[in-house]
MIFI-704062 format. One line per 10 residues: number of its first residue (from 1); their letters; for each residue x, y, z of C-alpha. Coordinates in nm, 4 decimals, m for minus. Each point is the difference from the previous one (the first is absolute). Layout:
residues N
NUM = A = X,Y,Z | ... $
//
This chain:
residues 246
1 = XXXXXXXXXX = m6.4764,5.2819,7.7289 | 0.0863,m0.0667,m0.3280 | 0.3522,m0.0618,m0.1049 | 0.0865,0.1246,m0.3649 | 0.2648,m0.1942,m0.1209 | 0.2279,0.1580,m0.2975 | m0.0269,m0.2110,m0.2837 | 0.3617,m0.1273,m0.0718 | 0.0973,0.0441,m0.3663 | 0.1676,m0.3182,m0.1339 $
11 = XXXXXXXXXX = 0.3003,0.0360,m0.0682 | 0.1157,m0.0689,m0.3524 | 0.2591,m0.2541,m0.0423 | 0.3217,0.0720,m0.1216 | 0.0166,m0.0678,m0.4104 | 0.2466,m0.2694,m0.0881 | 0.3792,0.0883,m0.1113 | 0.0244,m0.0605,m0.3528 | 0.2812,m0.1792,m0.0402 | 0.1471,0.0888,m0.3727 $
21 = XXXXXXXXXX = m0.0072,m0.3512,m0.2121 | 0.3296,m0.0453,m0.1866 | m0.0869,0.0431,m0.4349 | 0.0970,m0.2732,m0.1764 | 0.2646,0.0442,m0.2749 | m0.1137,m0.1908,m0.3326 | 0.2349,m0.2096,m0.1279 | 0.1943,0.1145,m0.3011 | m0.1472,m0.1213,m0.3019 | 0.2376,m0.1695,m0.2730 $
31 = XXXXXXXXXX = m0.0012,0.2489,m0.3503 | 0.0427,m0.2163,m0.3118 | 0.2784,0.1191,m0.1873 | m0.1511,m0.0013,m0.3527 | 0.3428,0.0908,m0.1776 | 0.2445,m0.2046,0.1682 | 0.3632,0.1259,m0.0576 | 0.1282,m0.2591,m0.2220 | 0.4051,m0.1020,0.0500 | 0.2376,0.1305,m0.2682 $
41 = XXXXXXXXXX = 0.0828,m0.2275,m0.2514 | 0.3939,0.0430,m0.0893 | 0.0853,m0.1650,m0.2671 | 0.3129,m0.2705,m0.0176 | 0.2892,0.1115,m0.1656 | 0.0009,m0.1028,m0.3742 | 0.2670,m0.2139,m0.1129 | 0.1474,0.0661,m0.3663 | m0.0851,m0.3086,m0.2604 | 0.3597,m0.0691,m0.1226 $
51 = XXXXXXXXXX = m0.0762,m0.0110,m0.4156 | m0.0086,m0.3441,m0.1163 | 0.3269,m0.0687,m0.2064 | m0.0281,m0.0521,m0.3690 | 0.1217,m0.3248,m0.0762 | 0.0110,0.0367,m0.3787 | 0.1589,0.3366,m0.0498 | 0.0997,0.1451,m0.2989 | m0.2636,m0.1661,m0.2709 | m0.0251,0.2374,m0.3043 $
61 = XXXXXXXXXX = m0.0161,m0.1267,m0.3295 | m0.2510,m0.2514,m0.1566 | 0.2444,m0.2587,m0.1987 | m0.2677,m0.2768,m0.0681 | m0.3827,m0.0617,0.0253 | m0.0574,m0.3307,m0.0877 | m0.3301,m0.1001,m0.1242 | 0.0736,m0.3092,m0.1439 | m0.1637,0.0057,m0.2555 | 0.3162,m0.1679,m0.2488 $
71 = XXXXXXXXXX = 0.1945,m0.2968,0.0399 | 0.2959,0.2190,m0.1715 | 0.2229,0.0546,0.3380 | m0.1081,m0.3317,0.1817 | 0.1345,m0.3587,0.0486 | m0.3565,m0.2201,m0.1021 | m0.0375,m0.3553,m0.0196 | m0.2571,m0.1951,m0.0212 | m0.0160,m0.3852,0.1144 | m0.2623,m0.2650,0.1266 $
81 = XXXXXXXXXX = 0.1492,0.0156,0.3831 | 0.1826,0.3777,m0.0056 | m0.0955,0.2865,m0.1724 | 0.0665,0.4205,m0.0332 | m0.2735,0.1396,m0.1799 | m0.0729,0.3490,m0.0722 | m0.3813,0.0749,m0.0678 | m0.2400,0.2494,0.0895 | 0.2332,0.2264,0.1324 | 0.1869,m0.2093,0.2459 $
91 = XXXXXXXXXX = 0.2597,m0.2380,m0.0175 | m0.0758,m0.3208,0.1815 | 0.2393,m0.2887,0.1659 | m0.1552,m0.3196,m0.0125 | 0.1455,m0.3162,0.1284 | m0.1124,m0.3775,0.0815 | 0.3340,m0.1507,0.0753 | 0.1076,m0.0424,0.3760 | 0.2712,0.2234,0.1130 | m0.0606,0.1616,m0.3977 $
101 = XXXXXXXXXX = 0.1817,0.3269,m0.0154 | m0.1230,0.2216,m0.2609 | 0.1317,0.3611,m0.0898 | m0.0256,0.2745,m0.2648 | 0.2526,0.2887,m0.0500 | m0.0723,0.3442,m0.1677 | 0.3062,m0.0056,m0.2189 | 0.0005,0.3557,m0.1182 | 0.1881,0.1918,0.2294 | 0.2294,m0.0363,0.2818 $
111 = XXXXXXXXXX = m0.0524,0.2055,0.3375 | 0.2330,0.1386,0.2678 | m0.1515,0.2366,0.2096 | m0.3635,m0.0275,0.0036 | m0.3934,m0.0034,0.1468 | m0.2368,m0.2891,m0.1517 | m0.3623,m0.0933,0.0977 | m0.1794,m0.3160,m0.1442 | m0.3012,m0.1533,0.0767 | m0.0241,m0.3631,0.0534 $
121 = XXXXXXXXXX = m0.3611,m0.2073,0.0660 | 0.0403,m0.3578,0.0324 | m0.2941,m0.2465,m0.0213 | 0.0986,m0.2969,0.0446 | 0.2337,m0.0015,0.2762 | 0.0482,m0.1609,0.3371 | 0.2436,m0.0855,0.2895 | 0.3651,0.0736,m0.1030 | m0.0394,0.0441,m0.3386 | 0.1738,0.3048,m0.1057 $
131 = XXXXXXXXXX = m0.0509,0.2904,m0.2984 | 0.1968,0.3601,0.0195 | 0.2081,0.2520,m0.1404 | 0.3794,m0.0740,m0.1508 | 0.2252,0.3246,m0.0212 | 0.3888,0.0536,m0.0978 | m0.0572,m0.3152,m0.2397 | 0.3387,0.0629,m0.2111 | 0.1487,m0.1912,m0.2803 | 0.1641,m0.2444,0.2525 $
141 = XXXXXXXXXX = m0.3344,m0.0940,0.1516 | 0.0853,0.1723,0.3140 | m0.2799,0.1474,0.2065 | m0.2021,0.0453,0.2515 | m0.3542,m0.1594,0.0308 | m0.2827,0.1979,0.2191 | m0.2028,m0.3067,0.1136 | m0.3553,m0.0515,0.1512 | m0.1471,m0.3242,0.1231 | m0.3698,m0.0623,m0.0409 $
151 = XXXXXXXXXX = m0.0352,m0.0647,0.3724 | 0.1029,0.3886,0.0808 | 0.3859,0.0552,0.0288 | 0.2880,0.1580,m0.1543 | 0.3715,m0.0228,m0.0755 | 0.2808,0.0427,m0.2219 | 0.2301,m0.1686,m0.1776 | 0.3438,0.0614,m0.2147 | 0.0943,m0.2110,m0.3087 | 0.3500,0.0164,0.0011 $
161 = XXXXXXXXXX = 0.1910,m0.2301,m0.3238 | m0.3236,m0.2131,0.0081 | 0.0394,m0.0750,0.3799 | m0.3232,0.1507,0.2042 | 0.0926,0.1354,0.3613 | m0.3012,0.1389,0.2572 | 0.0730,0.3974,0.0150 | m0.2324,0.0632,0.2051 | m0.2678,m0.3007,0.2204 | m0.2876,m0.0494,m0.0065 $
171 = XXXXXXXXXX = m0.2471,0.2369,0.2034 | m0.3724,0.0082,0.0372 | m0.2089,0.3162,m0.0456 | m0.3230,0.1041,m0.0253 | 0.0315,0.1991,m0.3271 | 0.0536,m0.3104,m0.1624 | m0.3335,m0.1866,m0.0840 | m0.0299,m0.3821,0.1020 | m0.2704,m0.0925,m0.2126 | m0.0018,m0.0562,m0.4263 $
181 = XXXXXXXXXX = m0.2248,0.1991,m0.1598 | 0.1836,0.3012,0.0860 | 0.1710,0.2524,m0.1046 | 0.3299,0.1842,0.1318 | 0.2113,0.2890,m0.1294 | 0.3523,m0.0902,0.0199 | 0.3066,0.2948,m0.0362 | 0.3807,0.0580,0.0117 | 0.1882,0.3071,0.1005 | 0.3818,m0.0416,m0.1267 $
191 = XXXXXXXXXX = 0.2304,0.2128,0.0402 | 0.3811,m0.0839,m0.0291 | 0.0508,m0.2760,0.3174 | m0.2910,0.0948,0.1696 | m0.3423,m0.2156,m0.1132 | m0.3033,0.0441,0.1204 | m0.2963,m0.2709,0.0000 | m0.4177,0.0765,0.0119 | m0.2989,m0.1313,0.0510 | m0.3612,0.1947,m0.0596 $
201 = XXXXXXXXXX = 0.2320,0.3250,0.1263 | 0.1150,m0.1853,0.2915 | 0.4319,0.0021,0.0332 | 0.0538,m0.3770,0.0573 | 0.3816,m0.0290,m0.0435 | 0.2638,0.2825,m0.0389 | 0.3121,m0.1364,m0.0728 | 0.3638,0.0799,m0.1334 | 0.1896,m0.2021,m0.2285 | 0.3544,0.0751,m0.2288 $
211 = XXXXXXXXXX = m0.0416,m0.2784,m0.2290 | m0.2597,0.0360,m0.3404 | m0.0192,0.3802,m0.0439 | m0.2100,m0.0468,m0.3616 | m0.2367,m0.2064,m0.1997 | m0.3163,m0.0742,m0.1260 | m0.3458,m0.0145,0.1576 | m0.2133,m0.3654,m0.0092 | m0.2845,m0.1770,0.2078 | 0.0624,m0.3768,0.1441 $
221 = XXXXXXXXXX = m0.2164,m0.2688,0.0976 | 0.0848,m0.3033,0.1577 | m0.2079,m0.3342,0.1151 | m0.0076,m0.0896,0.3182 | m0.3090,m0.2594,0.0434 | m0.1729,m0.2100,m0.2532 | m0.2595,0.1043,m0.1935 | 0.0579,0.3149,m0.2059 | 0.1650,0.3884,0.0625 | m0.0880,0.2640,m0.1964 $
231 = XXXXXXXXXX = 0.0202,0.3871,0.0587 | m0.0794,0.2734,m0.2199 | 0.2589,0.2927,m0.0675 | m0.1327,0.3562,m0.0907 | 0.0609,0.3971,0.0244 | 0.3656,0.0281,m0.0236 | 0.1430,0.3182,0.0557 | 0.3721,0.1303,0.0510 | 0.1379,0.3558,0.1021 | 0.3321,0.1211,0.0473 $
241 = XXXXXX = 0.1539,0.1386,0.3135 | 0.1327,0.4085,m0.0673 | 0.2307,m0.0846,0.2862 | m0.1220,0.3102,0.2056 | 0.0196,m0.1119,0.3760 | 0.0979,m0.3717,m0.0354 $
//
């Protein structure tokens, strides 16, 4: 007897559960900012320059331009150890004698209210050894001597009935040279009491004073070492003040 068996299909296996995989996000990418905002710039408040006060008001009229060219007007002398020469357009101070004191006055005119300029170089010149301007010389002598020491400072002084008095010490500055060759441009601003003193533009003194009110205009030298002093006087100009805001 023969048995027929039934083939048995196999049976197919169940497919696997696909389980979804998660996507991964890409991370953000940084974006270069090729115009960067730039801050505001705000500007500080500006401050108003308070205008620099004139300290020679009032100069009008050209009363003298000395170009010394004419011993006519000046005190000269000539000696072996002092000397004021005029020559070549300048009148020069000259002296050899310790503590010499040597000075020339313009004799033509007398001045009360006033703006001068000169120009003094001196070459040979050292230490305290002094040279400057003389203003308010009057008949009596009286006046007052702008002085400059070779070694770079200032003051004033008053000749009062042939007595000298400091009007104003001694200072240093740095408009005033310290060194002979050189060359410095000296000027007064006068008006009534009030006197004011420069140095290559630079105010060195401003000062008030009630006693010489007029006089003549001169340079001064005076010896301090040994050896010899001489400066060189040139370019002498005077204006009057109109009085206008003074």
């Amino acid at each position: 007897m023969v048995i027929l068996l039934a083939a048995c299909a196999p049976q197919a296996e169940p497919a696997p559960e696909i389980t979804p995989t998660s996507t991964r996000t890409a991370s953000p990418t940084a974006t270069t900012d090729w115009f960067p905002a730039t801050p505001t710039f705000t500007p500080a408040p500006t401050r108003e320059a308070s205008p620099t006060p004139n300290m020679r008001p009032g100069v009008e009229e050209l009363l003298l331009d000395e170009d010394f060219a004419s011993n006519e007007f000046w005190d000269v002398s000539r000696a072996d150890s002092s000397s004021a020469v005029i020559d070549n357009g300048r009148l020069t101070l000259r002296t050899e004698l310790t503590d010499g004191f040597v000075m020339s006055v313009r004799n033509e005119v007398n001045y009360r209210d006033f703006y001068a300029e000169i120009t003094a170089s001196p070459s040979l010149c050292e230490g305290e050894d002094e040279y400057g301007l003389i203003v308010r010389n009057n008949s009596s002598g009286d006046h007052y001597r702008f002085t400059l020491s070779c070694d770079g400072r200032a003051k004033v002084d008053r000749v009062l009935g042939g007595s000298l008095s400091a009007h104003e010490l001694w200072v240093e500055n740095l408009a005033i040279p310290a060194v002979s060759p050189s060359e410095s441009h000296l000027a007064v601003w006068a008006n009534s009491s009030q006197i004011r003193f420069f140095v290559n533009d630079a105010l060195i003194f401003s000062t008030t004073d009630t006693t010489i009110f007029t006089g003549r205009i001169g340079v001064f030298i005076r010896q301090d070492n040994q050896g010899t002093l001489s400066v060189s006087f040139s370019d002498l100009k005077v204006w009057a003040l109109d009085g206008e805001g003074i």
